[in-house]
LOZATOR-87220 format. One line per 4 residues: their letters; for each residue x, y, z of C-alpha. Coordinates in Angstrom, 2 decimals, decimal comma. Last residue first. Layout:
N
a = X Y Z | ... .
END
This chain:
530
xxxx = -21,38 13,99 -63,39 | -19,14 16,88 -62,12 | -22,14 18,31 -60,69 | -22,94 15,42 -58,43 .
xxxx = -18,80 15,53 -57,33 | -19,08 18,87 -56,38 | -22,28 18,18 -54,68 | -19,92 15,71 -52,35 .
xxxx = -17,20 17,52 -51,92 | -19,43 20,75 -50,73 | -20,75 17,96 -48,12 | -24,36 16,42 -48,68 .
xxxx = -23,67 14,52 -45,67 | -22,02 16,02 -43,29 | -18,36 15,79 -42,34 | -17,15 13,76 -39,40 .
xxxx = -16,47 15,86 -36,03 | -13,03 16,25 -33,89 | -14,27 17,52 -30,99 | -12,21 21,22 -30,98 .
xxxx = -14,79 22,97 -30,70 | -14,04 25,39 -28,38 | -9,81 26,37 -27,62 | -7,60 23,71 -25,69 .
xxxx = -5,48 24,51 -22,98 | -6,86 26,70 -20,84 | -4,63 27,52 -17,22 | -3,11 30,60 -18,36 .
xxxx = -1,50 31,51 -14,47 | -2,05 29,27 -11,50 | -0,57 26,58 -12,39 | 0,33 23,04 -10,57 .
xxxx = -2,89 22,64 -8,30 | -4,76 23,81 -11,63 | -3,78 21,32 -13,95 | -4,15 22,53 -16,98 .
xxxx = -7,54 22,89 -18,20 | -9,23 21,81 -22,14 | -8,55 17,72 -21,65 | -11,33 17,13 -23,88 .
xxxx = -9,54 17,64 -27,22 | -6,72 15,15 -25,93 | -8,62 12,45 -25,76 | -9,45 11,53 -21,80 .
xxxx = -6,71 9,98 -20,10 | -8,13 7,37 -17,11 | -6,54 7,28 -14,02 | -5,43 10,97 -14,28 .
xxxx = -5,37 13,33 -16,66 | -9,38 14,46 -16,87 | -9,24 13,86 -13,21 | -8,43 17,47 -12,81 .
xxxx = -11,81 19,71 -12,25 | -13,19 16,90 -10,12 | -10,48 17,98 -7,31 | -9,84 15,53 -4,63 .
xxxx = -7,12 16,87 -1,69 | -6,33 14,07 -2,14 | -6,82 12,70 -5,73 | -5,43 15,80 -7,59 .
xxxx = -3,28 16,03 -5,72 | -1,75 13,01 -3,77 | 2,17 14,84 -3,43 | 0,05 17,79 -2,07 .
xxxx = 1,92 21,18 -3,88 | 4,14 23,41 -1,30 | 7,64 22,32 -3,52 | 6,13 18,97 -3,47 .
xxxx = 4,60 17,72 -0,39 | 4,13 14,53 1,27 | 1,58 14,24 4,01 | -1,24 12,18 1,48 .
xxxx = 1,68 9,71 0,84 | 2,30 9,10 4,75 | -1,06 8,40 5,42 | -1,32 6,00 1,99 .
xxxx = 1,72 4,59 3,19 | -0,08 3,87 6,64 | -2,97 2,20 6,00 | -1,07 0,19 3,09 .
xxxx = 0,99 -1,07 6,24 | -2,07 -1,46 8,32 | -4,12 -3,35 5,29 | -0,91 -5,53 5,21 .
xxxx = -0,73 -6,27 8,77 | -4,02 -7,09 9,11 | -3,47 -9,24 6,16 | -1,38 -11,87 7,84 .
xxxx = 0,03 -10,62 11,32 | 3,67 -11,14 11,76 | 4,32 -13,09 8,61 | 2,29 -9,95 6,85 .
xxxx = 4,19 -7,15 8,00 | 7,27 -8,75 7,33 | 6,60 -9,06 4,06 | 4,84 -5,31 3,79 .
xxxx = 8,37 -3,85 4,91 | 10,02 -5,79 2,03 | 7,58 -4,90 -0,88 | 8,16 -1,24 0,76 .
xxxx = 11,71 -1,24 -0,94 | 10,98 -2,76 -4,18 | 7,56 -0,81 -4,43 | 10,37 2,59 -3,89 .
xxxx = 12,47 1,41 -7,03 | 10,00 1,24 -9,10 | 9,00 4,64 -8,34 | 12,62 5,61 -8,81 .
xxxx = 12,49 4,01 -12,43 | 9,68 5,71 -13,90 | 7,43 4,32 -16,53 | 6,62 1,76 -13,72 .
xxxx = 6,20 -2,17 -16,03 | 9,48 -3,64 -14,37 | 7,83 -3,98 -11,31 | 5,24 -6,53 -12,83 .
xxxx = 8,07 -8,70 -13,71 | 9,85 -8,53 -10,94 | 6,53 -9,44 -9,03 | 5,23 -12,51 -11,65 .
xxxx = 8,86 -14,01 -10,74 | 8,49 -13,84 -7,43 | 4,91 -15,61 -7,40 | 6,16 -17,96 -9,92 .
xxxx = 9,16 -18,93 -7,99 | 6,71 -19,15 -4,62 | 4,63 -21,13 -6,44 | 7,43 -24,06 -7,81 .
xxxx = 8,43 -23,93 -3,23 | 12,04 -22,90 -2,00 | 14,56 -24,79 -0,38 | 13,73 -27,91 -1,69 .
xxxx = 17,06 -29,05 -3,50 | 14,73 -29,53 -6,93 | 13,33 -26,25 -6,21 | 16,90 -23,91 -5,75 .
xxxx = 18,03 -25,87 -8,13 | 15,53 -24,53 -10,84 | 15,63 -21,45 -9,46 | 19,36 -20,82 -9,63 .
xxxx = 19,91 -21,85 -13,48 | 16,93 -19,77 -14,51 | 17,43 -16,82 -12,42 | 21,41 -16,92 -13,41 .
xxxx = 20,80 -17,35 -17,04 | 18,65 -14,60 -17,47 | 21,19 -12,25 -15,12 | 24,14 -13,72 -16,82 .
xxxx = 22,35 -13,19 -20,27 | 21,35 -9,82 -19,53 | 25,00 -8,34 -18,06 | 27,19 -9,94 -20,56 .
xxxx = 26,86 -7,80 -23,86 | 26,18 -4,67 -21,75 | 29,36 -5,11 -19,08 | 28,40 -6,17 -15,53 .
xxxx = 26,31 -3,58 -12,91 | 22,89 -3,61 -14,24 | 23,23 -7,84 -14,38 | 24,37 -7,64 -10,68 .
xxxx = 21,89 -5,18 -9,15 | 19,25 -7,92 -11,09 | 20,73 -10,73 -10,09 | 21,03 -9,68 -6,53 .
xxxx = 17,66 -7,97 -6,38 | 16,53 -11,82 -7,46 | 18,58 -13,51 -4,50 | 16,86 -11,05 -1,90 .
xxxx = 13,72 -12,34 -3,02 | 13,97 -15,51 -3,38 | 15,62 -15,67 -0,01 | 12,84 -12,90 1,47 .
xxxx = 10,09 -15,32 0,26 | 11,53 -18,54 1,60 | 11,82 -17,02 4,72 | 8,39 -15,48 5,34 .
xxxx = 6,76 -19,40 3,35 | 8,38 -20,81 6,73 | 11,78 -22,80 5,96 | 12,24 -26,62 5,26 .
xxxx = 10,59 -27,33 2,05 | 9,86 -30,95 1,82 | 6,08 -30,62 2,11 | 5,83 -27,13 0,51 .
xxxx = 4,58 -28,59 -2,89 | 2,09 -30,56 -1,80 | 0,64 -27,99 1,14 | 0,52 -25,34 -2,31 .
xxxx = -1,54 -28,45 -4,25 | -4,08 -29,46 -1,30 | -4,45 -25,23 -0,87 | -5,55 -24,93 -4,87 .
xxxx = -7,87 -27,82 -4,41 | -9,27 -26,71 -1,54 | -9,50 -22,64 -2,90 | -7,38 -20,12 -0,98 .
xxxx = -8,97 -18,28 1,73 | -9,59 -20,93 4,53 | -5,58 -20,73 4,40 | -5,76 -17,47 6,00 .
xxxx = -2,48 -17,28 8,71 | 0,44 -18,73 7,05 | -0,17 -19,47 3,76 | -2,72 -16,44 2,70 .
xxxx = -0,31 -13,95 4,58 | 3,00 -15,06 3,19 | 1,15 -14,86 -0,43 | -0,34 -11,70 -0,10 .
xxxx = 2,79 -10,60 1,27 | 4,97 -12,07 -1,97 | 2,47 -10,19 -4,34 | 2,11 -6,83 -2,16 .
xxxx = 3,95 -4,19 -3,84 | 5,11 -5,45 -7,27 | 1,12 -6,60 -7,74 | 0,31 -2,75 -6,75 .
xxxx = 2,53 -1,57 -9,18 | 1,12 -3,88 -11,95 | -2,22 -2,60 -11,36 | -0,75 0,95 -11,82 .
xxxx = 0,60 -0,26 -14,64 | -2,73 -2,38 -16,40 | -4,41 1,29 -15,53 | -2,18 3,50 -17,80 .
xxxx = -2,43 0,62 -20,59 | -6,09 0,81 -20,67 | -5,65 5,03 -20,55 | -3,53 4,91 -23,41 .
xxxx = -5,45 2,43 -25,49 | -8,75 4,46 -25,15 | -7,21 7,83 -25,27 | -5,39 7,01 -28,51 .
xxxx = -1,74 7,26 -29,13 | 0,88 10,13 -28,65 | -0,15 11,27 -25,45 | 0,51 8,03 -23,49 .
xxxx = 3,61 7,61 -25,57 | 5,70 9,11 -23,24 | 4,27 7,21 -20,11 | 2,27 8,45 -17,10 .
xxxx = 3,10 6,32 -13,86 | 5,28 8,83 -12,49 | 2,71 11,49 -12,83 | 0,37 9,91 -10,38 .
xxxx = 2,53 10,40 -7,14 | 2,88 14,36 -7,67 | 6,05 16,67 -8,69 | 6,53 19,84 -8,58 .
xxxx = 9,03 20,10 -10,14 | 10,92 19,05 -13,02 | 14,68 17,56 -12,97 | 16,61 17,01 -16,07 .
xxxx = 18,68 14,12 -16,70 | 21,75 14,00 -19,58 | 24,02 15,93 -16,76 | 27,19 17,62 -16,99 .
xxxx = 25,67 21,22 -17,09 | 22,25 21,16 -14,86 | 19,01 21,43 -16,14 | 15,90 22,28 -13,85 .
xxxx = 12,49 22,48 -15,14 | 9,93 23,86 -14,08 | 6,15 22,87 -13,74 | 3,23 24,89 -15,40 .
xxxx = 1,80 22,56 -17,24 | 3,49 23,45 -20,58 | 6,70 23,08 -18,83 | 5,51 19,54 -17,65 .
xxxx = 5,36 18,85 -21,43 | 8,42 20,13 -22,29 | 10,26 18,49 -19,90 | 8,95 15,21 -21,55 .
xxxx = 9,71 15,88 -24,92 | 13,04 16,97 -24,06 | 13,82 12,85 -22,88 | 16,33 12,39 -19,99 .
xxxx = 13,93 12,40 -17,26 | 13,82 13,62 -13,41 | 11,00 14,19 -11,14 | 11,24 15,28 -8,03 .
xxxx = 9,23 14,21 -4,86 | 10,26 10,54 -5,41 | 8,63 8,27 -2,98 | 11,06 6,26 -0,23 .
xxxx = 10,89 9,10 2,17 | 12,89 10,55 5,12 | 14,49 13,29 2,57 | 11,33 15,23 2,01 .
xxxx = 10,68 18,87 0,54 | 13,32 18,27 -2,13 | 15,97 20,81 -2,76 | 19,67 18,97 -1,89 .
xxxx = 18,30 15,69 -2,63 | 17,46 16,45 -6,50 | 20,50 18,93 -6,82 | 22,93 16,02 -6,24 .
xxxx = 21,29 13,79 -8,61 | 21,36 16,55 -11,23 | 24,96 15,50 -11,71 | 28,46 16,44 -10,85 .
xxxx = 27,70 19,15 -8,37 | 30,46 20,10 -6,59 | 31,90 22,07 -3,05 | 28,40 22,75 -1,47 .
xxxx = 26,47 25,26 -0,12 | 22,93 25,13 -1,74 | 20,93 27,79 -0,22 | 20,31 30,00 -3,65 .
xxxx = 19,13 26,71 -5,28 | 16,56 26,66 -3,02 | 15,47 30,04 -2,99 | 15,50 29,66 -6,70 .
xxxx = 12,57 26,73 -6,94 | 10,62 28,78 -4,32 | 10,61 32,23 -6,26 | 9,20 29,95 -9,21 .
xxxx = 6,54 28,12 -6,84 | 5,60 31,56 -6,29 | 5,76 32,51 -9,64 | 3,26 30,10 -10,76 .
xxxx = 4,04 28,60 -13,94 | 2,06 29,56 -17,07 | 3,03 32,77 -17,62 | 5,89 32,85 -17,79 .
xxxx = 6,71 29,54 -19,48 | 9,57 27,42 -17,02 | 13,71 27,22 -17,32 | 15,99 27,24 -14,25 .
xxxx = 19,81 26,43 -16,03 | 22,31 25,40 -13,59 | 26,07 25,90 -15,14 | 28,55 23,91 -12,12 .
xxxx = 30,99 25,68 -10,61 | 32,92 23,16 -9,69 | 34,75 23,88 -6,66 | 32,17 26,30 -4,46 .
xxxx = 29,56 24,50 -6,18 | 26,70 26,11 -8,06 | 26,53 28,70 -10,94 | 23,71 30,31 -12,02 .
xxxx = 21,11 30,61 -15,38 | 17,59 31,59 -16,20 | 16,28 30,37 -19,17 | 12,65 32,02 -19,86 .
xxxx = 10,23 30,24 -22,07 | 7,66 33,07 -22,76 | 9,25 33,75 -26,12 | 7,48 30,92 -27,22 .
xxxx = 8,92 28,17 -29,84 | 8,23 25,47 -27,10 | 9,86 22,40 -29,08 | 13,10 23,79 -30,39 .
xxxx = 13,66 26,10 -26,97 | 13,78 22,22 -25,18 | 15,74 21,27 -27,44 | 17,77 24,07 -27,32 .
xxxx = 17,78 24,27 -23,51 | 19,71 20,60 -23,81 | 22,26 21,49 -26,17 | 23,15 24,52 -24,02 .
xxxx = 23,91 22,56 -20,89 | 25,59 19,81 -22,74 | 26,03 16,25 -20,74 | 23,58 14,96 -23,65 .
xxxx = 19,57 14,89 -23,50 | 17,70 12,06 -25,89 | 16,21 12,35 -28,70 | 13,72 9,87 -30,46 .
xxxx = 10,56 11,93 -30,48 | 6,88 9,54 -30,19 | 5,86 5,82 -30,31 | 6,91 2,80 -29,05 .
xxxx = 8,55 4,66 -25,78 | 11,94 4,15 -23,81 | 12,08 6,01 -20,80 | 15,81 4,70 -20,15 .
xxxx = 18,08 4,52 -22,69 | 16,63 7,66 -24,58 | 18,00 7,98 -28,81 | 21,30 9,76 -29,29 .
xxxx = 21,98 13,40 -29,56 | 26,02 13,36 -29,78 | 28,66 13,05 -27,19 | 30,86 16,38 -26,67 .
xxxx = 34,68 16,65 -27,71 | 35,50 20,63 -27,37 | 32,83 23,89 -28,17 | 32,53 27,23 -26,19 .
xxxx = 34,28 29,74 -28,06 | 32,19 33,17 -26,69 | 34,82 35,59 -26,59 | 36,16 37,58 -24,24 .
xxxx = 38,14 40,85 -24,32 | 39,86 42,16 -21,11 | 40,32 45,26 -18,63 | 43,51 46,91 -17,58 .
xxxx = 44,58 48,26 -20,58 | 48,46 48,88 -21,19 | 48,91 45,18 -23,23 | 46,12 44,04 -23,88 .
xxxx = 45,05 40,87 -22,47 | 42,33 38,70 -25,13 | 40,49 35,55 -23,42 | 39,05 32,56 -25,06 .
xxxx = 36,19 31,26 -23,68 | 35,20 27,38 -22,43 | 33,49 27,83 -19,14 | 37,24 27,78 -17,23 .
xxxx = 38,07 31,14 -19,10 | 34,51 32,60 -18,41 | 34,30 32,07 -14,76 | 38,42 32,70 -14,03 .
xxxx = 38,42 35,63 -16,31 | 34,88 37,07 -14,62 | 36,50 36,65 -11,21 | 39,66 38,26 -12,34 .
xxxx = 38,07 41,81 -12,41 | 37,19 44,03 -15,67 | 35,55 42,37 -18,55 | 34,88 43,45 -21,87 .
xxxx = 32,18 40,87 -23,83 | 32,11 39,77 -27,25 | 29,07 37,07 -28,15 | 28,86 36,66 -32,21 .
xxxx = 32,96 36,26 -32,92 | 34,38 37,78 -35,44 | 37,43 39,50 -33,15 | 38,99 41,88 -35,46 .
xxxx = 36,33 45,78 -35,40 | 34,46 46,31 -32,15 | 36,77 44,46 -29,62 | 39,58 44,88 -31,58 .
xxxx = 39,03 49,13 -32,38 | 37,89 49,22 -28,91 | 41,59 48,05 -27,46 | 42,64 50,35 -29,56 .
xxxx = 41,58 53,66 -28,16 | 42,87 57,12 -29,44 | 44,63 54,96 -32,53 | 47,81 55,68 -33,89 .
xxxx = 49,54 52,43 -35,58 | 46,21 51,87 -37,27 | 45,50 47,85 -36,96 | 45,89 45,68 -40,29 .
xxxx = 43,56 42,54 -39,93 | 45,78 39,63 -40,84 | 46,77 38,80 -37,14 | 43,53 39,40 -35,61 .
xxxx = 41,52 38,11 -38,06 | 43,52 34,93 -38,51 | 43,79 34,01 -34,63 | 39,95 34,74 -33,50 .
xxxx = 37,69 33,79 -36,33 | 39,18 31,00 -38,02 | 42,07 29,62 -35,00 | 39,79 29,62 -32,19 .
xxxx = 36,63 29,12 -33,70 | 38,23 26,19 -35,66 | 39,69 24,78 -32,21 | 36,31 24,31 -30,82 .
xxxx = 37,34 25,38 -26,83 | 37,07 23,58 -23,77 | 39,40 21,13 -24,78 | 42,84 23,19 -24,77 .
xxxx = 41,80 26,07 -22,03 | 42,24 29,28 -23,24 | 44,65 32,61 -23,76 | 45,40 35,37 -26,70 .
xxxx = 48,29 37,62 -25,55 | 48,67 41,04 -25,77 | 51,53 43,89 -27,35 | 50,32 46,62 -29,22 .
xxxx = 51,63 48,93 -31,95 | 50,16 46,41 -34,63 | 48,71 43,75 -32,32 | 51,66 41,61 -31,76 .
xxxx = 50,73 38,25 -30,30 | 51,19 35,85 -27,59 | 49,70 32,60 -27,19 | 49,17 30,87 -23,91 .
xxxx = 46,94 27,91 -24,09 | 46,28 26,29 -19,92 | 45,85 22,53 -21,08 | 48,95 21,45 -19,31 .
xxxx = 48,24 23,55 -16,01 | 50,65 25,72 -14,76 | 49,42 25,83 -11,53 | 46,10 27,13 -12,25 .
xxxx = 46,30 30,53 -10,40 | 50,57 30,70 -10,36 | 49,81 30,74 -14,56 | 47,24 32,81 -14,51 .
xxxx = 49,25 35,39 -12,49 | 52,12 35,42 -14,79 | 49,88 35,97 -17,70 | 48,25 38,81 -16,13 .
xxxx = 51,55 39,85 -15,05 | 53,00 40,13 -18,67 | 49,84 41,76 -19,83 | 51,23 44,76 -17,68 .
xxxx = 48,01 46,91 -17,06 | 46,96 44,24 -14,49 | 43,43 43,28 -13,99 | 40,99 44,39 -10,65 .
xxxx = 40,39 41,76 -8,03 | 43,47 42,05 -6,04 | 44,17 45,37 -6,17 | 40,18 46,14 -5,60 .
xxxx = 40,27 44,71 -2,32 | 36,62 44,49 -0,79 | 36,22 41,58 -3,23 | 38,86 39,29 -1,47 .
xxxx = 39,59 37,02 -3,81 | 40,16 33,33 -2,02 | 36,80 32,32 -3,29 | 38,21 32,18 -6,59 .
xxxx = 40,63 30,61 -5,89 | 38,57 27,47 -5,09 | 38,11 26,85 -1,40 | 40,47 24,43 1,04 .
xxxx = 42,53 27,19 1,70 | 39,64 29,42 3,28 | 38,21 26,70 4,92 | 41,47 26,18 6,56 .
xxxx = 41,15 29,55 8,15 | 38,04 28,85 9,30 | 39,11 26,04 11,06 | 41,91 27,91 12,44 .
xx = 39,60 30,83 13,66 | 37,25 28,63 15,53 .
END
């Protein structure tokens, strides 16, 4: 046991290796000569590791960064030229305040005084300042390097409604989320995670609004994570969710601010990790993931019509090849003479059961579709178009598989690709599979026992402690206003109260939108005028 924890202790970042009981080791040299030295040994002389020494009046120091992590004009405007053309007093009771008050124009200046702050803030994209004789340090806030620009969502794509998409920035993504909820009841909470990567996690929710016990749950979480590196918000979605035996998402993750701030206005929180153009929200709950964008930036009427077409399509992506297995093989009496006369037609040369030729259709179209996601953008559609085309013709003229069964796979893609939310799709592909089988064993009592089942298993599914089927089970008549059917948005006056518990009104009185009366002051004005 010892040697395995010893070589846990080597395998750790240095800064882990610090013992904070010692203050010698954690506590910064006078000598600026052996803070340099030490940074050095620390990173291994790394490439990017900016050493520049400088005389500051009676003073020596040195000025150090990491090449990338830093803009280069904040570097050389407002930390280089003040302090080498600002004249220092050659007697001074305390210089190292005169710099940190008086040369380095920066807006965040911070003294720090153990080498776990240097390490956090010098890897995190600051400059550092040694002074010669003083053991503490200056830092400045100098954050900047290459970063890709706001661009429009790849993803949740929506007709109507903001363009904007998250970046890998941390701090680009709480500002525009901070741009749309002007409140100074947004709080941003921040920590690091990842023994090796250190990773910037911001927690951001309203106060307020959220409940703080689903709050204190959100950080509890995060406080248990143990791991060497987070490199996306992936890794913190399956490290906190309630249930990892499950094919339903029990986070929610987007990459539009619009979004986020939206569930932050219901009381969720959000989760926004450095690196990362997705943030997570939670809780989530089964019927959010088929609400669009632009479902709140059109009509109630056309919204909720739309709303109802996709959850009609995810049913179709769910049981349209089992329906058909089922109706073939065990309920022909079902399907209409003619219609039957016709399928028997078709399947006369075929030489596999209607189970088989489903899952070959089947498993060939998640192969053109995994394979068009995974080629090169200018390629990738047209091999994938091409390839379903090209394939399914043959695939009929050699008889292997029936003209109805293409349809009937081609009418399920197509239906799957109408989920807002691309995990949800992802989990009707899964269970289409388990409901195939289902149905060549049994025909449609197999089906209503699978569907039996999911909805069991749905209705046991929690979200950071919120039911995964609220507001339908347990049912609450206060929140359907949100649900199936969108009422306009002057009508939907609560938020959801499984989700908050604080401010739950939304919408002031009268706010009906109503026509003016007749005999209006525009109107009279008008008489007069003639």
């Amino acid at each position: 046991m010892l040697k395995k924890k010893q070589v846990h202790r080597k395998n750790d970042n240095f800064r882990q290796n610090l013992d904070p009981l010692n203050p010698e080791e954690l506590s910064i040299h006078k000598e600026f000569q052996e803070n340099i030295k030490r940074i050095k040994g620390e990173l291994g002389n790394s490439t990017d590791l900016v050493i520049r020494e400088l005389n500051f009046g009676p003073v020596h120091g040195a000025l150090v960064y990491m090449d990338g992590l830093v803009d280069g004009k904040w570097i050389s405007e407002y930390v280089l030229e003040t302090l080498m053309n600002k004249a220092l007093p050659d007697e001074h009771p305390d210089l190292f305040q005169v710099i940190l008050e008086k040369t380095v124009a920066l807006g965040s200046v911070k003294v720090i005084n153990n080498w776990n702050e240097v390490y956090d803030l010098l890897l995190s994209g600051c400059s550092i300042i040694f002074l010669n004789g003083y053991n503490k340090a200056i830092s400045g806030e100098t954050k900047g390097g290459e970063t890709r620009p706001i661009l429009e969502p790849t993803q949740q794509l929506s007709i109507r409604g903001p363009k904007d998409a998250f970046t890998e920035t941390l701090r680009v993504n709480t500002a525009l989320i901070r741009r749309r909820i002007k409140s100074p009841n947004l709080w941003v909470e921040s920590m690091k995670i990842g023994k090796v990567t250190q990773t910037d996690i911001a927690i951001m929710y309203v106060k307020g609004i959220a409940d703080d016990e689903i709050v204190k749950e959100v950080k509890q979480r995060l406080n248990r994570i143990d791991i060497d590196a987070i490199l996306d918000s992936g890794y913190i979605e399956q490290l906190i969710e309630d249930q990892t035996f499950t094919s339903f998402p029990t986070t929610y993750h987007t990459e539009r601010p619009d979004v986020v701030a939206s569930h932050l206005l219901e009381g969720r929180i959000a989760i926004v990790s450095d690196g990362s153009p997705f943030a997570v929200t939670v809780p989530a709950i089964f019927v959010q993931f088929f609400q669009a964008p632009d479902d709140y930036y059109s009509r109630f009427d056309i919204s909720s019509s739309i709303r109802l077409l996709r959850i009609l399509s995810f049913f179709i992506a769910l049981i349209g090849p089992s329906l058909y297995i089922a109706a073939t093989t065990f309920h022909q009496e079902m399907i209409p003479t003619t219609l039957a006369i016709a399928i028997a037609a078709q399947r006369e040369n075929v030489p596999f059961p209607a189970f088989v030729e489903a899952l070959i259709m089947e498993v060939t179209f998640e192969i053109l579709r995994e394979a068009g996601l995974r080629l090169p953008r200018a390629v990738g559609q047209a091999v994938s178009i091409v390839g379903a085309l090209v394939i399914g013709q043959a695939a009929v003229q050699a008889s292997i598989v029936s003209p109805v069964m293409v349809i009937v796979v081609s009418i399920t893609a197509i239906a799957n690709f109408s989920t807002p939310v691309f995990a949800m799709a992802v989990s009707a592909r899964l269970l289409r599979f388990t409901l195939m089988v289902l149905a060549a064993l049994v025909g449609f009592f197999g089906i209503m026992v699978g569907l039996m089942v999911m909805a069991i298993h749905l209705c046991s599914l929690r979200s950071f402690g919120v039911p995964y089927m609220a507001p339908l089970s347990p049912f609450s008549g206060e929140n359907q206003q949100d649900v199936f059917i969108r009422y306009p948005i002057w009508a939907i006056k609560d938020r959801p109260k499984h989700i908050s518990k604080g401010n739950i009104i939304r919408t002031g009185e009268h706010q009906k939108p109503t026509p003016p009366k007749h005999g209006s002051s525009h109107e009279s004005d008008d008489t007069k005028g003639n």
